[in-house]
GULUM-718275 format. One record per residue (C-alpha): residue number from 0; chain; x, y, z. Coordinates in nm, 2 decimals, padded with zeros to 4 digits. Layout:
ATOM   zami   zakol       c1       c2       c3
ATOM    NUM       A        X        Y        Z
...
END
This chain:
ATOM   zami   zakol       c1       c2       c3
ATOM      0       A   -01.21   -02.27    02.10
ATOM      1       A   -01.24   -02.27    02.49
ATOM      2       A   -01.02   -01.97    02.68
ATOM      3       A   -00.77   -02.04    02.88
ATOM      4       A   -00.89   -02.10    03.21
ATOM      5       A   -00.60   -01.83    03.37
ATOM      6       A   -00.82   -01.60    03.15
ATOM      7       A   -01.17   -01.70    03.22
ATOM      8       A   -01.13   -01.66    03.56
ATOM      9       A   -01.02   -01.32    03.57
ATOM     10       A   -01.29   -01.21    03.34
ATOM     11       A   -01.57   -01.34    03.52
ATOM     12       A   -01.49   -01.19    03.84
ATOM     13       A   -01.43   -00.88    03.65
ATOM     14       A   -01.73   -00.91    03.46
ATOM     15       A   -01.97   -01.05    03.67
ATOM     16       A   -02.30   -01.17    03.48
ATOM     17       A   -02.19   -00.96    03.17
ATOM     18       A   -01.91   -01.18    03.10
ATOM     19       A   -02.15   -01.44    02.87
ATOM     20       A   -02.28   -01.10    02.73
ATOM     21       A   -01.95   -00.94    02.59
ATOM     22       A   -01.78   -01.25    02.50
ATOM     23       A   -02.05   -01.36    02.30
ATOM     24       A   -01.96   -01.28    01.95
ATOM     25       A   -02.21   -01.18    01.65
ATOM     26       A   -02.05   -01.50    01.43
ATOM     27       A   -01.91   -01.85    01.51
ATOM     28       A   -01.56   -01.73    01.34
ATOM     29       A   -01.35   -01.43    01.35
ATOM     30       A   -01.49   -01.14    01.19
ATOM     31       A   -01.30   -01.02    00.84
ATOM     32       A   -01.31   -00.69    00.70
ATOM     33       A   -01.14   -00.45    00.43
ATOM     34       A   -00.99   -00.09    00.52
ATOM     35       A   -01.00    00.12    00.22
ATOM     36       A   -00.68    00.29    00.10
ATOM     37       A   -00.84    00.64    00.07
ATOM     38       A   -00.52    00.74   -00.13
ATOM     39       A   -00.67    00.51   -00.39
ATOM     40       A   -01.02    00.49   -00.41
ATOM     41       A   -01.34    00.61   -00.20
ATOM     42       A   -01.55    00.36    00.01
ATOM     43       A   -01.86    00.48   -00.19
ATOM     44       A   -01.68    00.35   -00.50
ATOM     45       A   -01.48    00.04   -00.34
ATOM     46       A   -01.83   -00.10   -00.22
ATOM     47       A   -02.00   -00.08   -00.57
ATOM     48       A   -01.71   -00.23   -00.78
ATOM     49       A   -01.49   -00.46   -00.54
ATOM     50       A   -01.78   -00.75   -00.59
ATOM     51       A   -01.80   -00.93   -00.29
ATOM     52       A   -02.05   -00.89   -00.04
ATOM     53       A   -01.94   -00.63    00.29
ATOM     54       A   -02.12   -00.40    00.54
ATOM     55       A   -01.97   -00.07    00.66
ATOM     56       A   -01.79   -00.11    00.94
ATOM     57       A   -01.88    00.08    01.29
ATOM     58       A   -01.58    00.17    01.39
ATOM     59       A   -01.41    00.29    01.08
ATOM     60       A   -01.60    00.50    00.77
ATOM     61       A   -01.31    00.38    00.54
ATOM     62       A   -01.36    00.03    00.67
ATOM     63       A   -01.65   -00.25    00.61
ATOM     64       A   -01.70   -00.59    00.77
ATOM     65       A   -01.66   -00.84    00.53
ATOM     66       A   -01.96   -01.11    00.53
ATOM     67       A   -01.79   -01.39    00.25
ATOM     68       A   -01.62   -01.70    00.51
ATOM     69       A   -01.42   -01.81    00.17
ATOM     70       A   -01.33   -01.47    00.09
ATOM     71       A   -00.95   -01.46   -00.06
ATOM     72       A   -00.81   -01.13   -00.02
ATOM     73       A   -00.47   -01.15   -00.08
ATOM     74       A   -00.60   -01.27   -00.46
ATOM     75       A   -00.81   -00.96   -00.54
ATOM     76       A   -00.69   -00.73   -00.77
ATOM     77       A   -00.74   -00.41   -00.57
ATOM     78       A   -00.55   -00.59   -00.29
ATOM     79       A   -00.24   -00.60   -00.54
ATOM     80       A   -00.29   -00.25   -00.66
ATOM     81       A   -00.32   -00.12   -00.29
ATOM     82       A   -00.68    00.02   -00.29
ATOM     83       A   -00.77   -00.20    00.06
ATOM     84       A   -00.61   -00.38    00.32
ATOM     85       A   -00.76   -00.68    00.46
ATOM     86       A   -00.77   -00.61    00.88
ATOM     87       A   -01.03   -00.72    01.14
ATOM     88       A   -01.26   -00.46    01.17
ATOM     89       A   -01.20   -00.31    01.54
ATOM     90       A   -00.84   -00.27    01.45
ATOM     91       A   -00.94    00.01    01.19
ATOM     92       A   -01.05    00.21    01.51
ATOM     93       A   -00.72    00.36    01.67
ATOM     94       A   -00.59    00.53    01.37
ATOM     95       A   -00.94    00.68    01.35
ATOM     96       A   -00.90    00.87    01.70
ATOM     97       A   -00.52    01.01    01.63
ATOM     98       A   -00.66    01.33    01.42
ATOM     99       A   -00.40    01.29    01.19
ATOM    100       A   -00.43    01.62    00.90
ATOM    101       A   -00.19    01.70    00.61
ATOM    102       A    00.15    01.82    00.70
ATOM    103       A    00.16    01.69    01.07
ATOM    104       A    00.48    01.47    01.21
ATOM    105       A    00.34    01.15    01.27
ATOM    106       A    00.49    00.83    01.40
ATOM    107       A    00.34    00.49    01.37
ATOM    108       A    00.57    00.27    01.63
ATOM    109       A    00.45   -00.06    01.66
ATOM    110       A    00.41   -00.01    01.27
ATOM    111       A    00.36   -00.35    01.12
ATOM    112       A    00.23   -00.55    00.90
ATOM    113       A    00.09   -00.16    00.79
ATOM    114       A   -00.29   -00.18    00.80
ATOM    115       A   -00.31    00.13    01.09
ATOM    116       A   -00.02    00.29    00.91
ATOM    117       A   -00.13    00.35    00.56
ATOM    118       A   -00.47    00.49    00.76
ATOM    119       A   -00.25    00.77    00.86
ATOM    120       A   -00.05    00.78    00.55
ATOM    121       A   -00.38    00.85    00.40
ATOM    122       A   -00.51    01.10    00.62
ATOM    123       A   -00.19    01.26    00.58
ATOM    124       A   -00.22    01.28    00.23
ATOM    125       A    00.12    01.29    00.11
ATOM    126       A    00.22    01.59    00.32
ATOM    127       A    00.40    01.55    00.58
ATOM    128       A    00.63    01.31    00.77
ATOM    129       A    00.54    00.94    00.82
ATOM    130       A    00.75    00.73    01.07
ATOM    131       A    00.67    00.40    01.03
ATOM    132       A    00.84    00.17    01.27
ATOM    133       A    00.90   -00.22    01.40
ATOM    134       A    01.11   -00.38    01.61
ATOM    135       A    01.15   -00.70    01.45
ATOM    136       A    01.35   -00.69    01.15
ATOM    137       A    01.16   -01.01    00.92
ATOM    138       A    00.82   -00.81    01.07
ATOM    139       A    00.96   -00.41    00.97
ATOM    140       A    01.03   -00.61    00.58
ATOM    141       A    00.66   -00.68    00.56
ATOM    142       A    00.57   -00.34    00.66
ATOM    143       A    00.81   -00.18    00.42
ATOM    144       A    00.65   -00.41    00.14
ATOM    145       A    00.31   -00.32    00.24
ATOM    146       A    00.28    00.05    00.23
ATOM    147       A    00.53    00.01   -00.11
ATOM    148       A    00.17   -00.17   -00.25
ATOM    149       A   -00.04    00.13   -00.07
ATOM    150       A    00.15    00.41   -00.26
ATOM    151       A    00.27    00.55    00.00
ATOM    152       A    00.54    00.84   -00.04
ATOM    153       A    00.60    01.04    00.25
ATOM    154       A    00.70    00.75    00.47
ATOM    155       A    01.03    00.65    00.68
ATOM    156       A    01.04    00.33    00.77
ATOM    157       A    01.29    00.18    01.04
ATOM    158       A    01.39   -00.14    01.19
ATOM    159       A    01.45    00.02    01.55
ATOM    160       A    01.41    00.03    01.96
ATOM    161       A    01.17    00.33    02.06
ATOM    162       A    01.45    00.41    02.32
ATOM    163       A    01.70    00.51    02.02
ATOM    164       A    01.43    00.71    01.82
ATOM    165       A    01.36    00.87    02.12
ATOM    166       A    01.73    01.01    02.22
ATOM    167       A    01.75    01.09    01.81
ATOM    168       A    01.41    01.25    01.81
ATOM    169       A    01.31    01.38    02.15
ATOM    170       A    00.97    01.64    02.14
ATOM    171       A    00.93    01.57    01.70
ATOM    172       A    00.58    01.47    01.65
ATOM    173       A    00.28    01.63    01.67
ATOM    174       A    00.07    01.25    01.70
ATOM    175       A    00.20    00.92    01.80
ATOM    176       A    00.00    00.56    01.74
ATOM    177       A    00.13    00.28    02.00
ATOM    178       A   -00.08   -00.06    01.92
ATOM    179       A    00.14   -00.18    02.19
ATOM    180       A    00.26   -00.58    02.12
ATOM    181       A    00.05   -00.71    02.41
ATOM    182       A   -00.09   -01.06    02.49
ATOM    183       A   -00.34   -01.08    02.23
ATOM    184       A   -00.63   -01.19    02.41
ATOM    185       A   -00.88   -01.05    02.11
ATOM    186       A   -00.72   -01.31    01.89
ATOM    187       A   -00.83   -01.63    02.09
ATOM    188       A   -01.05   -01.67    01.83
ATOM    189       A   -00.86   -01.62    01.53
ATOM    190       A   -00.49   -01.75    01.61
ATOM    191       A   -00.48   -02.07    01.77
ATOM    192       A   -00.14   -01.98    01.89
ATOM    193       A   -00.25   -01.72    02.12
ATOM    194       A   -00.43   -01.99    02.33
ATOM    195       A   -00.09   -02.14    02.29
ATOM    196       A    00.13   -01.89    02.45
ATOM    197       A   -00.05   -01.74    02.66
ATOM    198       A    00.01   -01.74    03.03
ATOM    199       A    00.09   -01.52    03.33
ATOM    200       A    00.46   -01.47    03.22
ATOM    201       A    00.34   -01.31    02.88
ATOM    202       A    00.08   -01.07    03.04
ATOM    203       A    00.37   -00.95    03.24
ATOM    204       A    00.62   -00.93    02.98
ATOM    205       A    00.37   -00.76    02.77
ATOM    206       A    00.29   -00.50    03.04
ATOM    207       A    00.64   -00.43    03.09
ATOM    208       A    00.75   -00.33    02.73
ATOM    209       A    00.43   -00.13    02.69
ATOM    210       A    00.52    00.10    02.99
ATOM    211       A    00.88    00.11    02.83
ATOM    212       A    00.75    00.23    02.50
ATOM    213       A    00.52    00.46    02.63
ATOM    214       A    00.77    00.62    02.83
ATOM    215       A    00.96    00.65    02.50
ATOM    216       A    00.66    00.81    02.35
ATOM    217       A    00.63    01.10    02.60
ATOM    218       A    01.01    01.22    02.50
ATOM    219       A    00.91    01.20    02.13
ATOM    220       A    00.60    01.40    02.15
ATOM    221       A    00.60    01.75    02.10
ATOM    222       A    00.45    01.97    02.32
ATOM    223       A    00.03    01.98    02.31
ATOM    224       A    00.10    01.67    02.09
ATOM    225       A   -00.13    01.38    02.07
ATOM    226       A   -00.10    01.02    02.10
ATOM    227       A   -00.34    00.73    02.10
ATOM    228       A   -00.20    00.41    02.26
ATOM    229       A   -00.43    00.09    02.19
ATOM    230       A   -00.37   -00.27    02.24
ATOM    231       A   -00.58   -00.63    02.10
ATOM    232       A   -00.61   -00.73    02.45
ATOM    233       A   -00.88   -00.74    02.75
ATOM    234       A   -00.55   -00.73    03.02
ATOM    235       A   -00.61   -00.48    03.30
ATOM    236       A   -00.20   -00.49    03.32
ATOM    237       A   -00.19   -00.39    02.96
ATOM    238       A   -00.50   -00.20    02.90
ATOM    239       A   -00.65    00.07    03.19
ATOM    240       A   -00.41    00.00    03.42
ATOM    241       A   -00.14    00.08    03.18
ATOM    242       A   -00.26    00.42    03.08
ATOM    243       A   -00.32    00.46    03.48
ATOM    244       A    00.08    00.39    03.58
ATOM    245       A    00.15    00.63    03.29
ATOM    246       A   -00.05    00.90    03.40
ATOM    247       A    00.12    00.87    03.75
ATOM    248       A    00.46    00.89    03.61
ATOM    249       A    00.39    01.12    03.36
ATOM    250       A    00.17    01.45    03.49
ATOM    251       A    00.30    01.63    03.20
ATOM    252       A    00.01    01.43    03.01
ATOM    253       A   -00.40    01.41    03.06
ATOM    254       A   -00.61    01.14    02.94
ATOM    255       A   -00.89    01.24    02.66
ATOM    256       A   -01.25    01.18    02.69
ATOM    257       A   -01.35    00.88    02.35
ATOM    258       A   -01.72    00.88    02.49
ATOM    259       A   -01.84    01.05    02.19
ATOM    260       A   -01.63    00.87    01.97
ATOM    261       A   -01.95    00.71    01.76
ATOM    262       A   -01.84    00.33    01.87
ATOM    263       A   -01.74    00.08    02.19
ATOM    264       A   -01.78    00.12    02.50
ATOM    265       A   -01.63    00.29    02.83
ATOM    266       A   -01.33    00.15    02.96
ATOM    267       A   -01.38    00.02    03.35
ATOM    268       A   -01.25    00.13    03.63
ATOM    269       A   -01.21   -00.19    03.84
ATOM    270       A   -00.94   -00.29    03.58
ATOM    271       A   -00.70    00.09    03.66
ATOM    272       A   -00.59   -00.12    04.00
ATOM    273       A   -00.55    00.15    04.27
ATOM    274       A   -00.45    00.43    04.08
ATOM    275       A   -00.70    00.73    04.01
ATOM    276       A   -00.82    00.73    03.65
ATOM    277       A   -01.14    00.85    03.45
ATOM    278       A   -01.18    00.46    03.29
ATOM    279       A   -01.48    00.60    03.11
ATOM    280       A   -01.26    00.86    02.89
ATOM    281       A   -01.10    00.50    02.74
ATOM    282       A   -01.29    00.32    02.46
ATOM    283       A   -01.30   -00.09    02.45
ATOM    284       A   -01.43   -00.28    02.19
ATOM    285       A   -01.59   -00.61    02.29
ATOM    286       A   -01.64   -00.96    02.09
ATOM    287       A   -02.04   -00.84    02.11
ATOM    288       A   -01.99   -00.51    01.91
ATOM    289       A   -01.86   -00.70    01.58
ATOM    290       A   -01.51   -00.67    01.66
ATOM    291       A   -01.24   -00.96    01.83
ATOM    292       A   -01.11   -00.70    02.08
ATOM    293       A   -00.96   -00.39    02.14
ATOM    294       A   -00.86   -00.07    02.37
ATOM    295       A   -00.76    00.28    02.31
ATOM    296       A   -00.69    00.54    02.51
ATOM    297       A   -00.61    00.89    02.34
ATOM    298       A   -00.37    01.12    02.58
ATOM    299       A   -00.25    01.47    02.51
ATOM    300       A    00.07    01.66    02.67
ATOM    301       A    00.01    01.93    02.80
ATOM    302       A    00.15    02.25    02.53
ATOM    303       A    00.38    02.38    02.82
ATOM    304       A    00.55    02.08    02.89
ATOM    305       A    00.93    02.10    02.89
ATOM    306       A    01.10    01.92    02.59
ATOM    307       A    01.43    01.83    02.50
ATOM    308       A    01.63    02.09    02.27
ATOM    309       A    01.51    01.99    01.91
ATOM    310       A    01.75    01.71    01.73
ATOM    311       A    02.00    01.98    01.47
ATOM    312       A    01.86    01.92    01.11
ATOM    313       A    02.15    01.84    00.88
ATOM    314       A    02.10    02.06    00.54
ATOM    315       A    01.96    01.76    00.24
ATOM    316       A    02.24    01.66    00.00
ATOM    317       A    02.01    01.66   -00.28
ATOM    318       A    02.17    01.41   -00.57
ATOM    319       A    02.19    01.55   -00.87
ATOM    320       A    01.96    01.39   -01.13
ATOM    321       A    02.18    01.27   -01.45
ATOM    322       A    02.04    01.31   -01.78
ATOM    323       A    01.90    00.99   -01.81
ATOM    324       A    01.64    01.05   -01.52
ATOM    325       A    01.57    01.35   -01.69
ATOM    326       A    01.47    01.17   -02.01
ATOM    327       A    01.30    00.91   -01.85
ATOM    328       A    01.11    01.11   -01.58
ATOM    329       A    01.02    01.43   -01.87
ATOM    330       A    00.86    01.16   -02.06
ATOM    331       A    00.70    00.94   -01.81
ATOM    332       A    00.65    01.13   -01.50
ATOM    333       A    00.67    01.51   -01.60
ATOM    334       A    00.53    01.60   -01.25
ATOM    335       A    00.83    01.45   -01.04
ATOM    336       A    01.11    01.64   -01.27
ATOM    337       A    01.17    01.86   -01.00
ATOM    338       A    01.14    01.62   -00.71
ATOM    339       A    01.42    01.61   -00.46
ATOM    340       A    01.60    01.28   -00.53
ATOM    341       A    01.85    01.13   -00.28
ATOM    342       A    02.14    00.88   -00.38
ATOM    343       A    02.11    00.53   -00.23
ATOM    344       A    02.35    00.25   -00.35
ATOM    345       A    02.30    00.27   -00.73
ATOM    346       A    01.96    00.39   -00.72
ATOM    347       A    01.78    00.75   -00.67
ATOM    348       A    01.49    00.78   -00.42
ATOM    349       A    01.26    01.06   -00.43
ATOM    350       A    01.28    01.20   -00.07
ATOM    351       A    01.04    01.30    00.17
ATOM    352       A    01.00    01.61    00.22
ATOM    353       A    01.05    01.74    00.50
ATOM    354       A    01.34    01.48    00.57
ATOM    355       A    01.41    01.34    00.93
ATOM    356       A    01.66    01.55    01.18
ATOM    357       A    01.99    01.37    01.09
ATOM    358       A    02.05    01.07    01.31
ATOM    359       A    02.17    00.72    01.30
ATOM    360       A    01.89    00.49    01.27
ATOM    361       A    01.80    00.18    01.10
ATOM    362       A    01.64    00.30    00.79
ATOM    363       A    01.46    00.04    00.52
ATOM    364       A    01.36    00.32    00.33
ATOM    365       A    01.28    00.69    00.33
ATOM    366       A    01.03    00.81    00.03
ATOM    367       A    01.02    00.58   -00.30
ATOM    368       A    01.29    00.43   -00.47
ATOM    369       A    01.28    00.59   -00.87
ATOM    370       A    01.53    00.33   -00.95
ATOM    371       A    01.86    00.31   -01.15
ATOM    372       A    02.10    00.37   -01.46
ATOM    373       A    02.17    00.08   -01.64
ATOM    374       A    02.41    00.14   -01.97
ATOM    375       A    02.26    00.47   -02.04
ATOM    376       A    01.90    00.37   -01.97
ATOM    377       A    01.70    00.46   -01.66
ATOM    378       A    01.52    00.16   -01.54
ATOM    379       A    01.22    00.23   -01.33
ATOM    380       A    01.17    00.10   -01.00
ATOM    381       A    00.82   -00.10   -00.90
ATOM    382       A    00.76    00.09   -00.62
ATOM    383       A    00.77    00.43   -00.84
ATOM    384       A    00.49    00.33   -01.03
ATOM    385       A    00.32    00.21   -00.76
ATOM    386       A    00.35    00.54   -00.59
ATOM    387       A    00.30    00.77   -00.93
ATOM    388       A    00.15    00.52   -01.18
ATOM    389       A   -00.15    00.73   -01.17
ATOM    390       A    00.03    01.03   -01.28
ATOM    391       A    00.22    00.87   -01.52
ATOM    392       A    00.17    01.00   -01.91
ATOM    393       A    00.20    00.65   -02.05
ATOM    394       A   -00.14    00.39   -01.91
ATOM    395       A   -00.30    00.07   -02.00
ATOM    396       A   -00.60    00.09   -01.85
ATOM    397       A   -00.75   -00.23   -01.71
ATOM    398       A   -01.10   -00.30   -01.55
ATOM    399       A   -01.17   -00.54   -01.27
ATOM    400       A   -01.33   -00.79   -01.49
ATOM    401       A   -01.07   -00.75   -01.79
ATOM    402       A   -00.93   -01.12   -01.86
ATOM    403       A   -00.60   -00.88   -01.92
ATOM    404       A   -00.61   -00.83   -01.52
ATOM    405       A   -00.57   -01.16   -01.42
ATOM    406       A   -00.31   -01.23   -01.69
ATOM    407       A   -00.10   -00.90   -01.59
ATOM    408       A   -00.07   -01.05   -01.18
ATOM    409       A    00.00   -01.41   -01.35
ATOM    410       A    00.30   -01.24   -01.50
ATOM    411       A    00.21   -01.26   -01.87
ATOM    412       A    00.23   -01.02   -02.15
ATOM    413       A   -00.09   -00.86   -02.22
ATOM    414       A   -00.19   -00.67   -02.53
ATOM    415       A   -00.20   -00.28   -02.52
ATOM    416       A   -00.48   -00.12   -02.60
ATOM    417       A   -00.43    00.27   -02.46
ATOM    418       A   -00.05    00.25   -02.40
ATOM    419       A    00.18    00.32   -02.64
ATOM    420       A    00.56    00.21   -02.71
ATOM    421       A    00.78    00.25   -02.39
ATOM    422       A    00.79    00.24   -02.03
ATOM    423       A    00.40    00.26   -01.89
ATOM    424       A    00.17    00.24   -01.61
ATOM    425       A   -00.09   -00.03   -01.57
ATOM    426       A   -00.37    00.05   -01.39
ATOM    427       A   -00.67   -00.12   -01.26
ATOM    428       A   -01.03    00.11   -01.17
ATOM    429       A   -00.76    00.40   -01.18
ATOM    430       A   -00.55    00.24   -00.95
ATOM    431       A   -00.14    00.09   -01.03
ATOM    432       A   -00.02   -00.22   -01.07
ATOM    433       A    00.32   -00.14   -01.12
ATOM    434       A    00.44   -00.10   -01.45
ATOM    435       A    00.55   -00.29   -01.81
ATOM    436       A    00.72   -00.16   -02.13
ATOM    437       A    00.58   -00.16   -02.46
ATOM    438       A    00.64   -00.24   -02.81
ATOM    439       A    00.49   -00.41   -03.09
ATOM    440       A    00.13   -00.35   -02.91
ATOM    441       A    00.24   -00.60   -02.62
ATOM    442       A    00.36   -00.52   -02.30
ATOM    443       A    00.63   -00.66   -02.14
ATOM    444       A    00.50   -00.79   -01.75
ATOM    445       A    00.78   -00.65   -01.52
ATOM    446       A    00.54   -00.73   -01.24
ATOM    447       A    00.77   -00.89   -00.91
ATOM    448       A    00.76   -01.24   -00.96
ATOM    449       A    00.76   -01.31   -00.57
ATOM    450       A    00.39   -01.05   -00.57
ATOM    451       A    00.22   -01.24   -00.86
ATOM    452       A   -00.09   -01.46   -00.86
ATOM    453       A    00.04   -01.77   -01.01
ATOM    454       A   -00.27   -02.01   -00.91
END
């Protein structure tokens, strides 16, 4: 597909000669690849039992370039039980730079679909707070759903405007990730409609929200915080010029140096316009280096910066768990027992811990949904055994090439072989796919009809 000409033209007097260079991709078509879910699985073991053919990736050691053109993702098994999620490679590479560890505040706010997200949900490891949020409501949905299928537990997720979780949670988080919307000029390639929209009025919208939500960013972070911002786009506007305007508006914050970050290259100074910045401390990935596109910049505030007062924390109002939890989770999930549970509708969630400051927000949902009390009976909730079904006492053990596999994500009863009468986990390679009940040696498929492979 040709580029649009308004786009040619200011990469080739960018560029120069190395314009033919750095667009010239590797392969004719975009470049696929598979991020592993390191809450599920290990790339070591996802490479020797996922069966089809992938390379690591450079810019991500959880992450491997996929080299099948017919490859299906969205029909693999693991991809139902959560143990990879299928993004272009170079996208893998901003979560990599945040330095996300266990028991950090971290907000993801440009959150969806939730490939970048459930990188930092994993390097969180369940400890810790996970803000995950989008702007768009039908987009935040698919989010939601997405790190319900990674097993996430420790996440928030909210439908809202940066501004509002800014003024609700001025100086929280220790790291921030902003894969800004932008103009999406690394998807030329891959999304016909980004030829299609593009145009200078986009490039100048996109510039504009990015500066907004950036500025949002620096009254979330905490001080000697850490964000990355990152876009898919080549844009000066957008990309070096962006962090440049930031920078000038915000002294508080210094730019970090990527060079040794093991992949890309520099960023480039002609693109800053005429405001002083070190364009090599930025990182770009080019269609030559395997990837469609992208640029991160990683900046840090400085740990004397002034913040506003901390948001009050309103004391949890735990819910108390009725008896029939209690049975249910004693039986099934004897490690939860004690979880904190909060009351939502009809159902109980088991809360994150530690909860967000109290505030009015948009919120799809905060830590995993157990599920409910029917007529004396606690029915489970998919998402638990998603999040838990490892730890659940009560497992059918499936195998990638068990016929039973396929038959469980068609929606069908399968026979149980390791499970025995009840409620119970079904697992593939270790890994859930929600859960069924059992009797007679068969277990009823309560797999979501609306997740299930039915080709």
């Amino acid at each position: 597909m040709p580029f649009p000409p308004l786009f040619e033209q200011r990469e080739r007097a960018l560029l120069g000669a190395r314009f033919e260079e750095l667009f010239c991709a590797p392969s004719a078509g975009p470049v696929r690849g598979a991020t592993v879910n390191l809450l599920r699985c290990t790339p070591d073991r996802f490479a020797a039992a996922a069966g089809f053919a992938m390379e690591p990736s450079p810019f991500c050691p959880s992450a491997f370039v996929v080299k099948e053109p017919d490859w299906k993702p969205g029909r693999h098994p693991y991809h139902h039980a959560g143990v990879f999620y299928a993004q272009e490679p170079s996208a893998a590479a901003p979560a990599t730079l945040l330095d996300v560890r266990p028991g950090m505040r971290v907000a993801d706010l440009c959150a969806a679909p939730g490939g970048k997200t459930s990188q930092l949900a994993a390097a969180l490891q369940g400890q810790g707070i996970l803000l995950a949020n989008e702007y768009v409501a039908a987009r935040a949905e698919v989010l939601r759903q997405n790190l319900e299928r990674m097993g996430v537990t420790n996440a928030v997720v909210t439908n809202e405007d940066t501004a509002r979780l800014a003024d609700a949670l001025p100086g929280f988080f220790d790291r921030i990730l902003v894969d800004a919307p932008c103009s999406g000029e690394g998807m030329f390639r891959k999304e016909a409609a980004a030829v299609a929209q593009y145009g200078q009025p986009l490039l100048d919208q996109c510039a504009a929200l990015g500066a907004q939500i950036l500025d949002n960013v620096a009254r979330m972070l905490a001080p000697g915080g850490v964000m990355v911002y990152s876009t898919c786009t080549f844009a000066p506007g957008e990309d070096e010029g962006q962090v440049a305007s930031f920078l000038a508006r915000h002294p508080e914050f210094s730019l970090c140096d990527l060079s040794d970050c093991g992949f890309g290259r520099p960023g480039e100074a002609n693109r800053a316009g005429n405001l002083p910045l070190p364009a090599e401390f930025c990182r770009r990935i080019w269609p030559a280096d395997g990837g469609e596109g992208h640029f991160m910049a990683r900046l840090q505030k400085a740990p004397d910066a002034p913040t506003a007062p901390p948001s009050r924390i309103k004391p949890r109002k735990p819910a108390k768990p009725d008896r029939e939890w209690l049975d249910f989770a004693q039986e099934f999930f004897p490690t939860l027992v004690r979880h904190p549970l909060t009351a939502v509708g009809d159902g109980l969630v088991l809360a994150p811990d530690p909860l967000l400051p109290a505030a009015s927000l948009r919120i799809l949902r905060a830590g995993v949904p157990a599920g409910r009390t029917v007529k004396k009976r606690f029915e489970p909730s998919h998402a638990l055994f998603m999040a838990y079904g490892a730890q659940c006492s009560n497992r059918e053990l499936l195998t990638l090439d068990d016929p039973r596999t396929a038959a469980w994500l068609r929606g069908e009863e399968i026979d149980a072989a390791t499970a025995h009468n009840g409620w119970c986990a079904v697992v593939v390679d270790g890994a859930p796919l929600g859960g069924g009940k059992v009797s007679g040696g068969r277990i009823k498929n309560h797999y979501p009809k609306a997740l299930r492979n039915l080709k």
